[in-house]
C-alpha positions as a LaTeX table, in Angstrom:
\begin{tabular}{lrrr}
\hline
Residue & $x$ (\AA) & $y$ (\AA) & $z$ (\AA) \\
\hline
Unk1 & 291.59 & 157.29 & $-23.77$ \\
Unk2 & 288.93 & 159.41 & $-25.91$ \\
Unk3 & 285.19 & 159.31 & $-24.98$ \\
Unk4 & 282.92 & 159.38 & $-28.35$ \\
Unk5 & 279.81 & 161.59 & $-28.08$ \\
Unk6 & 276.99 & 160.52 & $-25.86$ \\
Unk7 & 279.10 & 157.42 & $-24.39$ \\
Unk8 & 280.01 & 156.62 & $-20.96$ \\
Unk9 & 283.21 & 156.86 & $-19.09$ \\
Unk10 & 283.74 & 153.55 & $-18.78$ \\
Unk11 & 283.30 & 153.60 & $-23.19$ \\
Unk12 & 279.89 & 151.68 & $-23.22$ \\
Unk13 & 276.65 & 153.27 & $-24.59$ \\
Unk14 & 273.52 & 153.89 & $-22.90$ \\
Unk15 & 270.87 & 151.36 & $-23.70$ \\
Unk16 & 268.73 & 152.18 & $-26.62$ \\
Unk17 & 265.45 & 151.50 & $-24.94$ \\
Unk18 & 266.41 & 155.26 & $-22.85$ \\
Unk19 & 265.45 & 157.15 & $-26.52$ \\
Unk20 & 262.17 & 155.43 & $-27.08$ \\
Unk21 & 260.21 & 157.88 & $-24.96$ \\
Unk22 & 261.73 & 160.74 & $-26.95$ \\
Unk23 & 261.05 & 159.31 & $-30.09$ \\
Unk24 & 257.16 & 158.07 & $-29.04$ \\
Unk25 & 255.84 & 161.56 & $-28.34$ \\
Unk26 & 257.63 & 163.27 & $-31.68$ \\
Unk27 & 255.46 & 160.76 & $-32.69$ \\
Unk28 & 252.87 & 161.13 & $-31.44$ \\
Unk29 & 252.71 & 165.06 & $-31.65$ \\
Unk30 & 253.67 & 165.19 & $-35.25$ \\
Unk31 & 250.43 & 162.57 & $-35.97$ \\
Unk32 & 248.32 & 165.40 & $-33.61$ \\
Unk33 & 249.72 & 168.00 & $-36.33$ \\
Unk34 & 249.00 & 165.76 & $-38.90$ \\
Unk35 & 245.21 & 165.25 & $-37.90$ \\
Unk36 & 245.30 & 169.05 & $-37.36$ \\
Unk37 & 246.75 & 170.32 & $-40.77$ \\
Unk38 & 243.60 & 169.65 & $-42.98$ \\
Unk39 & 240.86 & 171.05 & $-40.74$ \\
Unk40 & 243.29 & 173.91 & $-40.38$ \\
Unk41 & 243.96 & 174.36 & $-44.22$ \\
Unk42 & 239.63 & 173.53 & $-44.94$ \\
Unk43 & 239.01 & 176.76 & $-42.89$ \\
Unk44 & 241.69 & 178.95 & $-43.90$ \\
Unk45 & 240.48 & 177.67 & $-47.78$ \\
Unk46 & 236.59 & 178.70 & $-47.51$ \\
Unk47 & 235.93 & 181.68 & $-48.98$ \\
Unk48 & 233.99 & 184.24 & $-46.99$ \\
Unk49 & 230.32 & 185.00 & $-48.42$ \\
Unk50 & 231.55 & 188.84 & $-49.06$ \\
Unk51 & 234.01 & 187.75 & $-51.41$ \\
Unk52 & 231.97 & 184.94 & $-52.74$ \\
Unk53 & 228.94 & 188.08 & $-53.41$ \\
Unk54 & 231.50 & 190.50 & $-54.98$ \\
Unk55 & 232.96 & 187.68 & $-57.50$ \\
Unk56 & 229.29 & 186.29 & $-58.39$ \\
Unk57 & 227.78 & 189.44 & $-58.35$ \\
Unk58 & 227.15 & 189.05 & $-62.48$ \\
Unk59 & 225.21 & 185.96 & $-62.08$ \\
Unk60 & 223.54 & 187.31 & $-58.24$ \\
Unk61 & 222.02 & 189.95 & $-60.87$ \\
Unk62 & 221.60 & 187.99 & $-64.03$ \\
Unk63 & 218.92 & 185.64 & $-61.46$ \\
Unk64 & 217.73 & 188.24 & $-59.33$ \\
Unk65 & 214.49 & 189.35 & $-61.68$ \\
Unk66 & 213.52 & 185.36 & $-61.82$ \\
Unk67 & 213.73 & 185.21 & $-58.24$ \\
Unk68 & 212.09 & 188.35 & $-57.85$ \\
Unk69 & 208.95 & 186.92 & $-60.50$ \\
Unk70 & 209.09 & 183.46 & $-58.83$ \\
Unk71 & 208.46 & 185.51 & $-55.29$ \\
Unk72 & 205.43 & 187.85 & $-56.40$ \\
Unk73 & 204.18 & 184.87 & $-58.57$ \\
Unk74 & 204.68 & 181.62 & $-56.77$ \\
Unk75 & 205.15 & 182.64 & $-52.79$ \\
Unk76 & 203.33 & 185.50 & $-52.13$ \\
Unk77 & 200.04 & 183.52 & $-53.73$ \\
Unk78 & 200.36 & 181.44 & $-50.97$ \\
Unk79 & 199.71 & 183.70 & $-48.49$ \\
Unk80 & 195.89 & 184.01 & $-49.98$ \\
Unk81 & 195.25 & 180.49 & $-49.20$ \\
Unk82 & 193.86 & 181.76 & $-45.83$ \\
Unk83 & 190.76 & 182.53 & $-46.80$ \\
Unk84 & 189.94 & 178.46 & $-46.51$ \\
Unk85 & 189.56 & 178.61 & $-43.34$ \\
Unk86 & 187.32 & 181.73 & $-44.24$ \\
Unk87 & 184.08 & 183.02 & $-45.33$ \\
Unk88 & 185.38 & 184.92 & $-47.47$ \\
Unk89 & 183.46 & 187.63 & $-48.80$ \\
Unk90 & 185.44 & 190.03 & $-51.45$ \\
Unk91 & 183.02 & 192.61 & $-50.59$ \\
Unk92 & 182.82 & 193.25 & $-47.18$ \\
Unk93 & 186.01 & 195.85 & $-47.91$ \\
Unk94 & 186.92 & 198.24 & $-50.45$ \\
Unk95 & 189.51 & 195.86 & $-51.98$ \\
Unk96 & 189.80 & 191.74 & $-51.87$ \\
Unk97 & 193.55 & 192.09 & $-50.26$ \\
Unk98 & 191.69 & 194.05 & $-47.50$ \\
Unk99 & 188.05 & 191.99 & $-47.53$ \\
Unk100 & 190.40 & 189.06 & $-45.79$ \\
Unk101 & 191.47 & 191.04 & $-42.82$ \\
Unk102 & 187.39 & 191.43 & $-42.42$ \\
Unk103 & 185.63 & 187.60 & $-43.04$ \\
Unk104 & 184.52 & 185.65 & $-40.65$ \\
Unk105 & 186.70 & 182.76 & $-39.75$ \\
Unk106 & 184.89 & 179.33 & $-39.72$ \\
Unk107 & 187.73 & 176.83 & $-39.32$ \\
Unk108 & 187.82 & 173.81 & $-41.35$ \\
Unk109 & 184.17 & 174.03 & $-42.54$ \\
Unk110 & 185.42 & 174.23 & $-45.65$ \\
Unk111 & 187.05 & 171.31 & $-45.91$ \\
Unk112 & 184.11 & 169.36 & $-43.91$ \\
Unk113 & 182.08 & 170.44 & $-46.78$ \\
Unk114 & 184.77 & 169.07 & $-49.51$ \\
Unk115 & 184.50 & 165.89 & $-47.77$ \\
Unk116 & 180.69 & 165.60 & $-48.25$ \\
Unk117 & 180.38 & 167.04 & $-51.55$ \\
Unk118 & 179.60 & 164.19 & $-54.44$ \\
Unk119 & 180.86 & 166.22 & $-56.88$ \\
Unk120 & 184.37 & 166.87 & $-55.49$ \\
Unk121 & 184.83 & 163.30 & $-55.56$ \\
Unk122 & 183.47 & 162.33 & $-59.17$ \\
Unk123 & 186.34 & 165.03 & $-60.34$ \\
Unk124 & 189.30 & 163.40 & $-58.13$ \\
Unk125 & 188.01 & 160.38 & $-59.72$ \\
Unk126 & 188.33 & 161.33 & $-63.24$ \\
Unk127 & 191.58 & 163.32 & $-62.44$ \\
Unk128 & 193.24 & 159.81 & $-60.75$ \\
Unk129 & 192.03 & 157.82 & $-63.76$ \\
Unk130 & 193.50 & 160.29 & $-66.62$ \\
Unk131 & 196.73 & 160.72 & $-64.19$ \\
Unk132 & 197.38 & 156.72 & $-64.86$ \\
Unk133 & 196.18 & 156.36 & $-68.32$ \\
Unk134 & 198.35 & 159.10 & $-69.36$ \\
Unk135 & 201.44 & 157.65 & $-67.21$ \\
Unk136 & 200.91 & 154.55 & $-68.79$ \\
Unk137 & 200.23 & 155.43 & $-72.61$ \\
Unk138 & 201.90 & 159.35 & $-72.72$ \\
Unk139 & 205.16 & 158.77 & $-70.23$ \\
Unk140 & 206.78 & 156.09 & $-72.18$ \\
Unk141 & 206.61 & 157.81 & $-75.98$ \\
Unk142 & 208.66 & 160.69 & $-75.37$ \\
Unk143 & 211.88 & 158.34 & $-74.28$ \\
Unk144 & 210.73 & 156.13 & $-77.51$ \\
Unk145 & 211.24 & 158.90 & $-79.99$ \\
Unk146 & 214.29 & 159.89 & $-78.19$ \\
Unk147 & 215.66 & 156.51 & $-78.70$ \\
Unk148 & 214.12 & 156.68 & $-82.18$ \\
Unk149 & 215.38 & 159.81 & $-83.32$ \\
Unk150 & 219.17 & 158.92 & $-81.71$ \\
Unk151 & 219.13 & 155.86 & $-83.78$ \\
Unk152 & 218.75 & 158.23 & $-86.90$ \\
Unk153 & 222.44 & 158.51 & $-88.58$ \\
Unk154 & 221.89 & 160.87 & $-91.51$ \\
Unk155 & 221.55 & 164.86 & $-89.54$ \\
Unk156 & 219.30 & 166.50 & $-92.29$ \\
Unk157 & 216.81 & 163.79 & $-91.43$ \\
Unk158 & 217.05 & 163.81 & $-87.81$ \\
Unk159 & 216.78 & 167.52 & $-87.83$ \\
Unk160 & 213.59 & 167.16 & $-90.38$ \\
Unk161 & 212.22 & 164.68 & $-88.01$ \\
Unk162 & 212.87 & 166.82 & $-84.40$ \\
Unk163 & 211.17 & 170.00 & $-86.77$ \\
Unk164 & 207.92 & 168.00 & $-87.27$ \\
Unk165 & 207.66 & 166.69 & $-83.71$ \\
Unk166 & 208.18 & 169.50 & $-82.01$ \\
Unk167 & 205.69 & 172.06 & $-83.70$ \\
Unk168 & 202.97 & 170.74 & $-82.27$ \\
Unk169 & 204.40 & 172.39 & $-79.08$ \\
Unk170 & 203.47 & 175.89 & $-80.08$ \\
Unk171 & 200.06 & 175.36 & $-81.09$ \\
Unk172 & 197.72 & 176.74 & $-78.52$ \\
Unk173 & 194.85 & 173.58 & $-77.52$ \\
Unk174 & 192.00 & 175.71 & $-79.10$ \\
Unk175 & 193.82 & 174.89 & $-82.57$ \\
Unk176 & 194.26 & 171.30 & $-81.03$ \\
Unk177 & 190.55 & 170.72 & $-80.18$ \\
Unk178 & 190.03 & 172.24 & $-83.60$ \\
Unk179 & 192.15 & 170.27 & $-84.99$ \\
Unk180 & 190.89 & 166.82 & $-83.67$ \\
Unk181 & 187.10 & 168.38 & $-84.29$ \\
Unk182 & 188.02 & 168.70 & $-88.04$ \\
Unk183 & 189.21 & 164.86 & $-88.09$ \\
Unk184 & 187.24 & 162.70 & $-85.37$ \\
Unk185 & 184.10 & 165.28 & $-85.00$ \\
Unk186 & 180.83 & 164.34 & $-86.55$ \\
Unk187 & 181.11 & 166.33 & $-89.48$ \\
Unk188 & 185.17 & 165.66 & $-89.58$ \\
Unk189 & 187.33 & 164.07 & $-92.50$ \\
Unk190 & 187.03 & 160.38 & $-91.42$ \\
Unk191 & 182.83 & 160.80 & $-90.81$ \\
Unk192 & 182.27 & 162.21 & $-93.71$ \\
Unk193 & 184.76 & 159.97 & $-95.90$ \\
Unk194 & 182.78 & 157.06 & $-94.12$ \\
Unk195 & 178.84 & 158.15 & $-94.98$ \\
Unk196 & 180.25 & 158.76 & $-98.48$ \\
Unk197 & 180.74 & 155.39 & $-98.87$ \\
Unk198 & 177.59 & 154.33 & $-97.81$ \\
Unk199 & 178.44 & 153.96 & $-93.86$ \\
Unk200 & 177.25 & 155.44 & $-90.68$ \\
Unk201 & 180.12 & 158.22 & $-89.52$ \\
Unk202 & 180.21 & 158.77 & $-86.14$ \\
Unk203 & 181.55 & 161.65 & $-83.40$ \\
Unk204 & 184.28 & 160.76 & $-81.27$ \\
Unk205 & 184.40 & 164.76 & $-79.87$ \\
Unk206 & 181.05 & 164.01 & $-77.82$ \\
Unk207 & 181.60 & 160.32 & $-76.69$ \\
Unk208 & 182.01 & 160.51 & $-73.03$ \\
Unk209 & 182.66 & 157.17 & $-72.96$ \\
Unk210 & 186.18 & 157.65 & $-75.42$ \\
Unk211 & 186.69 & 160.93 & $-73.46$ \\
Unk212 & 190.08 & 159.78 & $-71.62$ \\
Unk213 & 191.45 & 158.26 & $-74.59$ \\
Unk214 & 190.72 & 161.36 & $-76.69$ \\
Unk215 & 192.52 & 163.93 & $-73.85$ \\
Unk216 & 195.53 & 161.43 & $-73.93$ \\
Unk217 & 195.40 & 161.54 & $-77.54$ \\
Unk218 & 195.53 & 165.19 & $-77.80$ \\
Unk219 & 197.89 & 165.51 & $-74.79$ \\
Unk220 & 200.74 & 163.23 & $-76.58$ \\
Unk221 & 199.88 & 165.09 & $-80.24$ \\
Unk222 & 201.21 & 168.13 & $-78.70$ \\
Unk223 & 203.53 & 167.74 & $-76.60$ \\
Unk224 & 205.29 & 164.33 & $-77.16$ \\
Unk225 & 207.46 & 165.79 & $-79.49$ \\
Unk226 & 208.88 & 168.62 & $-76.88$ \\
Unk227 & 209.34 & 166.20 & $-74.38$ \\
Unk228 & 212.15 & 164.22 & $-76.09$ \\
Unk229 & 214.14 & 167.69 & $-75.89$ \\
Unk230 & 215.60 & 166.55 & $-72.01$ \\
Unk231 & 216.06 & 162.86 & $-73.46$ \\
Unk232 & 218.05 & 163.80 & $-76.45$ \\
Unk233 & 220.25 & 165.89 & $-74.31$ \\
Unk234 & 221.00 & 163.18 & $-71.81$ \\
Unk235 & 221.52 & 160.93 & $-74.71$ \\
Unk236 & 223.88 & 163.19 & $-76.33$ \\
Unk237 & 226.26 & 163.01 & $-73.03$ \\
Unk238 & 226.86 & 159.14 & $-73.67$ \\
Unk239 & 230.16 & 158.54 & $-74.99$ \\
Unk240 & 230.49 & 156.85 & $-78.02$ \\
Unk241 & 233.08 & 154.33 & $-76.83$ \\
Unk242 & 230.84 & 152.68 & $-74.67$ \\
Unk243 & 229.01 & 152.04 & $-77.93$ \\
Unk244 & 232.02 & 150.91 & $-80.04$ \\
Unk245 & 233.18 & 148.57 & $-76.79$ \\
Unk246 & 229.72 & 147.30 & $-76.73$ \\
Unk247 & 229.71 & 146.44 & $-80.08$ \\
Unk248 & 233.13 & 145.00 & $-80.05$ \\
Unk249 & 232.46 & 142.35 & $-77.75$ \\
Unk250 & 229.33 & 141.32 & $-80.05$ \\
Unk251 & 226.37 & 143.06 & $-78.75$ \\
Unk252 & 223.32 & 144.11 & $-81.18$ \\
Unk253 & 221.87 & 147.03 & $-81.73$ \\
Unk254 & 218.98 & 145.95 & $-79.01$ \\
Unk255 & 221.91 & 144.87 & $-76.67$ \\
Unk256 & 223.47 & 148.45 & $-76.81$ \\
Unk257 & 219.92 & 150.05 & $-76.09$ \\
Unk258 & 219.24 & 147.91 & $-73.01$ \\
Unk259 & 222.98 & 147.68 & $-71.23$ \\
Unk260 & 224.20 & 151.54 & $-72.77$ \\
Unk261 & 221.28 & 153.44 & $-73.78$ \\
Unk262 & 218.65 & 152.97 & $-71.48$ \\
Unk263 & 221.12 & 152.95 & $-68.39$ \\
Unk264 & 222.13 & 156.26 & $-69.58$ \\
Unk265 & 218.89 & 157.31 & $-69.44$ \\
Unk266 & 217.53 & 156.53 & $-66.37$ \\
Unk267 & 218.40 & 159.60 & $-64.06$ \\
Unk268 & 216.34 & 161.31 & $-66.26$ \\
Unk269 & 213.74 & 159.38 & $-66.34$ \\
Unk270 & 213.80 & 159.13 & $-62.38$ \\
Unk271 & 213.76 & 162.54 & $-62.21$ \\
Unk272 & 210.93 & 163.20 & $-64.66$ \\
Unk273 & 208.93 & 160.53 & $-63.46$ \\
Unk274 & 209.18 & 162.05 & $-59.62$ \\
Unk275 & 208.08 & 165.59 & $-61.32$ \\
Unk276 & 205.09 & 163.96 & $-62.98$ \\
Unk277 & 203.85 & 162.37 & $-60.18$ \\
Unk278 & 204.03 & 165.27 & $-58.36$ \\
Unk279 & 201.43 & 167.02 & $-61.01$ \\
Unk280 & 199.54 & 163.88 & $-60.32$ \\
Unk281 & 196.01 & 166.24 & $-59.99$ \\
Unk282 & 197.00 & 168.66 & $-62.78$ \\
Unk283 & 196.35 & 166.76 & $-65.55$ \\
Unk284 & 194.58 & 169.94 & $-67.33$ \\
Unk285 & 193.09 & 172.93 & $-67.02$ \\
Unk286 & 192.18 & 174.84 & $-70.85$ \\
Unk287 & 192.02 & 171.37 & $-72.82$ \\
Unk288 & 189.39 & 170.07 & $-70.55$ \\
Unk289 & 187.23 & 173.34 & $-70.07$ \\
Unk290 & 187.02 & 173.73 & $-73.95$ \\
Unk291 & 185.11 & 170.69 & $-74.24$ \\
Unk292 & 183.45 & 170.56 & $-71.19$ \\
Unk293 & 179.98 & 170.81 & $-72.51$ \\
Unk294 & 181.20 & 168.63 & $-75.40$ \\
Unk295 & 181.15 & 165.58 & $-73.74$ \\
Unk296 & 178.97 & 166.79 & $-70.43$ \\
Unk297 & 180.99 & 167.47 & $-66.90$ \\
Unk298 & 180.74 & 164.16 & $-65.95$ \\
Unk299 & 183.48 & 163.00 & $-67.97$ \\
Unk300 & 185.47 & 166.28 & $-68.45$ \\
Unk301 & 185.33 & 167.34 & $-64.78$ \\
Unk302 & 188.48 & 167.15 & $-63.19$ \\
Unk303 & 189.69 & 169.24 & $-59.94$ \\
Unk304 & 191.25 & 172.22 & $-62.37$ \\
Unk305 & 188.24 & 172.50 & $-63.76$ \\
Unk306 & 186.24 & 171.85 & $-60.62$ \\
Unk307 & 188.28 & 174.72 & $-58.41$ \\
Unk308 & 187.77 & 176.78 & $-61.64$ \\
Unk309 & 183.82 & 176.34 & $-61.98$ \\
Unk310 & 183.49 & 176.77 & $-58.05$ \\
Unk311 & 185.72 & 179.62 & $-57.58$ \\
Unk312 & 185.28 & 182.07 & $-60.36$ \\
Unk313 & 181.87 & 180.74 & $-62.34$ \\
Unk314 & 179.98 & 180.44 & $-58.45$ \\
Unk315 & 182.26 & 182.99 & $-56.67$ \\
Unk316 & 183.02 & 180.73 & $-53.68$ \\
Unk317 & 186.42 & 181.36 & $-53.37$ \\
Unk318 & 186.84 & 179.79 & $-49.91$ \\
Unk319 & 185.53 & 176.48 & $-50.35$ \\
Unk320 & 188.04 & 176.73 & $-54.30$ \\
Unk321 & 190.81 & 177.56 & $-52.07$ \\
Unk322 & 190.24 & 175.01 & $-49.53$ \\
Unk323 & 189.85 & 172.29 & $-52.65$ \\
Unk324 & 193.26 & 173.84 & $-54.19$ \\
Unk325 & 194.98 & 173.70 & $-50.90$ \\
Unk326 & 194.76 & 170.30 & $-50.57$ \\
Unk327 & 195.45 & 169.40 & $-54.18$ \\
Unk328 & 198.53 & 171.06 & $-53.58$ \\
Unk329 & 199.48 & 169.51 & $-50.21$ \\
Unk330 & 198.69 & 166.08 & $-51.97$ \\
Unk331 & 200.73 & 167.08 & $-54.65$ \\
Unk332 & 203.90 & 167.64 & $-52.48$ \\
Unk333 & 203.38 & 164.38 & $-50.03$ \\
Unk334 & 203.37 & 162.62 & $-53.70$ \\
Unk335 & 206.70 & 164.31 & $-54.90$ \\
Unk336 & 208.31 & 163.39 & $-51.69$ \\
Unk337 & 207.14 & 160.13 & $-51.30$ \\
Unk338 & 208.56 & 159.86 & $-55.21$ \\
Unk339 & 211.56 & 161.07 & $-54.40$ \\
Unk340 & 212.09 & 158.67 & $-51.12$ \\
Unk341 & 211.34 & 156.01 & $-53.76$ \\
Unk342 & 213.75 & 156.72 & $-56.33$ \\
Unk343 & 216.46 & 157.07 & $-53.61$ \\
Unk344 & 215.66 & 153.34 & $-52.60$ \\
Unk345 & 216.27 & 152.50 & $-56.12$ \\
Unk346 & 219.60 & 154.37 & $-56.41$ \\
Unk347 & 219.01 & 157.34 & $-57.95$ \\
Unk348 & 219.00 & 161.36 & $-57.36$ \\
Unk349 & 216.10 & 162.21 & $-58.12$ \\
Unk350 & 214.84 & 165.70 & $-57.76$ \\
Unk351 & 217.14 & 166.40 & $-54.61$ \\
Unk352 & 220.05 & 164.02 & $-53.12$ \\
Unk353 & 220.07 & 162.40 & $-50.21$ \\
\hline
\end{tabular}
C-alpha cells in the first residue's frame, strides 16, 4: 500500500485545523511588511536638501537679490524700533546707528504718553473712519469691473476698456490732487461753469466736512482700475463648461454670476480682503499730506501723517517709533484675526491651516 505525501500510515490526513497557525502568522507578518513598505519607500523617496540646492540652484539665485532687498529693507528696519523704549537723541554720537547704543532708556514712557495725547487719538479716529468708508465704497468696485469687463465679448473693446482703467495707476497723487483741484476746486471746471450761469460755485478741495468722501474718491480714481488685474486673472481660470452647463440647464446671465462667477471668485476675495484689513491704519501717507493744510489737520490727520509730522517735522523719533510700533503690532493681530476668520468660513486665506 502507497502513502501520498504528508498522510499518515494508517492513509488518513492530519486535521486541517494543525496548518492554521502557519498560515496566521504569514499573515500576519506579511500585513507587518505591508504597514512597513510605504514609510520605508516615503524615506528612501525624499530627496536630500543637497540635491534639492544643486537642482534649484537657478531659481535659489534668480530670488536671492529680493530676499537680500526684502532683508536690508523690511527686517533689519525693525531692529530700530528700539529706540521706543528710548530717549533717543541722534546726537549724543557721531552717527544715529551709534546715538542708540548711548540714549537713555525710559521704558514704556513713550507709550504712556501716546495714551494721553488728544491728538494721537483724533488721527486713529479719522484713520478707523476712512479704513471703513473705503472698505465699504472702494473694496467692492474693483470685483465689479472685473465682472464688468469679463462680461465684455468683443477683445478690442475689452482691451480699450482695461487701457483706460488702468492708467490712472501710473499717475503720481500730486497729478491726482491736481487733477481733482482743476475739477472740484474753487476755481475748477464745474465752479466756474456754475457762476457763469448765474450760480454760486463752490470748493469741494477745502471742505473738511466732504474730506473722506473726496480721499475715497481719489483713492478709487486711481487705483480701481489696477485692482481688477488679480480678479481678471482668477476669472480667467474658470472653465467655460461650467458656463455652457449652467446655461444648459436654464440659468441667466445673473444665475451664472451668482452660482459660477462669484464662487470662483471668492478665494480671492478672501485673500484680499484679509490683506486689506491688515493695512487697516495705512490708509495714506502722500495723498493726505498734500492737502493737509487744504482742509486743516483735523480732518486730514491720520497716524501716517501723524508719525510723519512727529517724527521728522518735530524730531521726536522715539515717541514716532513708539506710535509706529504699535500701528504695526495692531496691524498684524488684525491680519491674523482675518485670517482665523476666513478659515471658519472655509477658505485659505493668506496661509492654510
Amino acid at each position: 500500500m502507497s502513502l501520498t505525501a504528508g498522510s499518515r500510515p494508517d492513509g488518513t490526513r492530519p486535521p486541517a485545523a494543525v496548518e492554521e497557525p502557519t498560515v496566521a502568522v504569514g499573515a500576519a507578518v506579511t500585513a507587518s511588511a505591508k504597514e512597513r513598505a510605504p514609510r520605508k519607500a516615503s524615506k528612501a523617496g525624499k530627496v536630500p536638501f543637497r540635491t534639492r540646492l544643486r537642482r534649484d540652484r537657478t531659481l535659489v539665485l534668480m530670488t536671492l537679490p529680493v530676499m537680500v532687498l526684502l532683508l536690508l529693507f523690511n527686517y533689519v528696519p525693525l531692529l530700530g524700533n528700539v529706540v521706543a523704549f528710548q530717549e533717543y537723541d541722534p546726537y549724543v554720537s557721531s552717527n544715529g546707528v551709534t546715538a542708540i547704543f548711548h540714549s537713555p532708556w525710559v521704558g514704556v514712557e513713550q507709550f504712556s504718553r501716546m495714551i494721553d495725547d488728544p491728538l494721537f487719538w483724533s488721527a486713529a479716529k479719522n484713520t478707523i473712519v476712512l479704513f471703513v468708508l473705503q472698505l465699504v465704497l472702494f473694496f467692492p468696485i474693483p470685483i465689479a469691473l472685473a465682472l464688468l469687463i469679463n462680461s465684455v465679448i468683443r477683445p478690442r473693446v475689452r482691451a480699450v476698456a482695461q487701457a483706460i482703467m488702468y492708467l490712472p495707476h501710473f499717475f503720481s497723487w500730486v497729478l491726482v490732487v491736481t487733477v481733482f483741484q482743476q475739477i472740484f476746486g474753487g476755481a475748477g471746471i464745474i465752479a466756474q461753469t456754475l457762476e457763469d450761469h448765474g450760480w454760486s460755485g463752490f470748493d469741494l478741495m477745502t471742505n473738511s466736512g466732504l474730506f473722506k468722501y473726496l480721499v475715497t474718491a481719489q483713492a478709487v480714481w486711481k487705483d480701481a482700475g489696477w485692482g481688477i488685474i488679480v480678479f481678471l486673472a482668477a476669472l480667467a481660470a474658470v472653465s467655460t463648461d461650467l458656463y455652457e452647463a449652467a446655461a444648459m440647464d436654464g440659468a441667466g446671465r445673473w444665475r451664472r454670476m451668482w452660482h459660477v462667477t462669484l464662487p470662483a471668485l471668492r478665494p480671492v476675495i478672501a485673500l484680499l480682503l484679509v490683506l486689506r484689513v491688515g493695512d487697516a491704519l495705512s490708509v495714506g501717507f502722500e495723498q493726505f499730506l498734500l492737502q493737509r493744510y487744504a482742509v486743516g489737520v483735523g480732518a486730514s490727520e491720520v497716524l501716517d501723517t501723524y508719525v510723519w509730522n512727529m517724527g521728522i517735522q518735530n524730531g521726536d523719533f522715539s515717541y514716532a517709533a513708539a506710535v509706529g510700533l504699535v500701528k504695526g503690532a495692531i496691524g498684524l493681530c488684525l491680519v491674523l484675526a482675518a485670517n482665523k476668520f476666513a478659515h471658519l468660513l472655509g477658505e485659505q486665506g493668506v496661509y492654510q491651516k
